[in-house]
C-alpha positions in Angstrom: -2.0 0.2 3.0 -2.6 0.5 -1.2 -2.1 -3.6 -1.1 -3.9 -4.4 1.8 -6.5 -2.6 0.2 -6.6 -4.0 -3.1 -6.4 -8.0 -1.4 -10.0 -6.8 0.4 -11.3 -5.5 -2.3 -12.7 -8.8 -4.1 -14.5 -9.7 -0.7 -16.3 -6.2 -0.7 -17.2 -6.5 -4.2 -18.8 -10.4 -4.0 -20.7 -9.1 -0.9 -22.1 -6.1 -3.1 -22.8 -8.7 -5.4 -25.1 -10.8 -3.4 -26.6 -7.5 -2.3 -27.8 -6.9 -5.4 -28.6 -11.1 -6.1 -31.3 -10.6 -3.3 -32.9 -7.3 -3.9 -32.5 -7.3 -8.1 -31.2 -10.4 -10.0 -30.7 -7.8 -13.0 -28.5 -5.3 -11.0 -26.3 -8.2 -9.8 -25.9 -9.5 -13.5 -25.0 -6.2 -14.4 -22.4 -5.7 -11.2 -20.5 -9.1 -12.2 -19.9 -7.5 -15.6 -18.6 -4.5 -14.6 -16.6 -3.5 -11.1 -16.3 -7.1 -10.1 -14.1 -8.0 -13.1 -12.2 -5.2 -12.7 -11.9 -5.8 -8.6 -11.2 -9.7 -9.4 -8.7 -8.1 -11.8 -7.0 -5.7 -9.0 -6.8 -8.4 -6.2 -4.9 -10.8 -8.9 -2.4 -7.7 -9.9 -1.9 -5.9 -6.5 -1.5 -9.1 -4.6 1.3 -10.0 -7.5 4.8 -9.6 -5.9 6.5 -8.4 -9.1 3.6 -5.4 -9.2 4.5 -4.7 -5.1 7.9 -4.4 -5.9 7.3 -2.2 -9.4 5.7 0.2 -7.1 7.7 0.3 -4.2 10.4 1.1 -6.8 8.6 3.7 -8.5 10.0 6.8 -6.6 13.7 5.3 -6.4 16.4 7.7 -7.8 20.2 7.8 -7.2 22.3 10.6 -6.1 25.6 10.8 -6.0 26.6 12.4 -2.0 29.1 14.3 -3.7 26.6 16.5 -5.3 24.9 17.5 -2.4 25.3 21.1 -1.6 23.1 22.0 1.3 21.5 19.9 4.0 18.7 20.0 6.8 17.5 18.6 9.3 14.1 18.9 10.4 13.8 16.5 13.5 10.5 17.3 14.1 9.6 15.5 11.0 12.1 13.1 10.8 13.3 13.9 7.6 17.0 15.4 6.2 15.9 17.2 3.1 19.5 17.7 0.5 19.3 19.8 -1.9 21.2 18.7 -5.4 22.6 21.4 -8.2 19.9 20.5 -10.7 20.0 21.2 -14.5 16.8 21.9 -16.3 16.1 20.1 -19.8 16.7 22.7 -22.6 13.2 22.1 -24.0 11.6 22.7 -20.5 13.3 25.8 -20.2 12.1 27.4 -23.2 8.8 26.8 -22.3 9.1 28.8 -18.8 9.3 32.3 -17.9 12.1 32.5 -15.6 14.1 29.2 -15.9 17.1 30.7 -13.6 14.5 30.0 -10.6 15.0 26.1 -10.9 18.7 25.1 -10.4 18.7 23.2 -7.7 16.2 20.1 -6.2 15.3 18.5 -3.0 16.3 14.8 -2.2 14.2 13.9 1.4 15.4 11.4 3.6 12.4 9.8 6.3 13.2 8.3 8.7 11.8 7.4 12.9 12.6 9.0 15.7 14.6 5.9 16.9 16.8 5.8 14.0 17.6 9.3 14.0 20.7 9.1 15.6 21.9 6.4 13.2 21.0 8.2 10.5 22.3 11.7 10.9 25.3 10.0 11.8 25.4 7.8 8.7 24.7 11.6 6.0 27.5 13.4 8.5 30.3 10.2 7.4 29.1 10.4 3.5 29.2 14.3 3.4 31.7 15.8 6.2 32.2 19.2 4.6 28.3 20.1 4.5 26.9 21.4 8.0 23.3 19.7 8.8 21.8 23.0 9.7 18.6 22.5 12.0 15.2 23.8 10.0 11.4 23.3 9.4 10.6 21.8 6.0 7.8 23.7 4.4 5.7 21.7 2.1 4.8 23.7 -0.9 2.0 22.9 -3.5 
């Protein structure tokens, strides 16, 4: 949606533009300076595949299935959350009250309703000895 965005955006700036050309030549001089650079500027780096893939990269971790301790399944959703044994940075810790709280992390897994099957199927092969117990995630901010 973020990149279908950013290709219209150009279009929705020149038509401001010409907006402001009719009703005040000064206003549109002024527009061309500013947001429509910096549209023009956006459309050329969002519609850049390197910049599509960067992003849809961003978020990408690896886990090793072997460190998952506990997972869920929240069908409802269509998600698995995992949690992980986690180990907080020494120099984090200091810095909070109660550091003991934070030892483990969530790893979610979306997926559709069509594939859930598949999927399930595909986390009980990679971790056999950890039950998928049925749940609700509870989103927490």
């Amino acid at each position: 949606m973020v990149f279908i965005f950013i290709r219209v955006i150009p279009f929705v700036m020149i038509g401001i533009v010409l907006m402001l050309l009719i009703s005040n030549p000064a206003l549109s001089i002024a527009a061309l300076a500013g947001p429509a650079l910096v549209g023009i500027g956006l459309a050329s780096v969002g519609g850049d595949s390197s910049y599509q893939t960067y992003w849809q990269d961003f978020q990408h971790d690896d886990y090793l299935w072997s460190e998952v301790l506990e997972a869920m399944l929240d069908a409802e959703q269509g998600l698995i959350v995992l949690t992980l044994a986690y180990e907080l940075p020494a120099e984090l810790a200091a810095q909070i009250e109660n550091p003991e709280q934070f030892t483990s992390q969530d790893v979610r897994l979306y997926f559709r309703k069509d594939q859930q099957t598949e999927v399930i199927a595909m986390v009980r092969s990679q971790i056999p000895h950890i039950v998928l117990t049925p749940g609700r995630q509870i989103y927490e901010f």
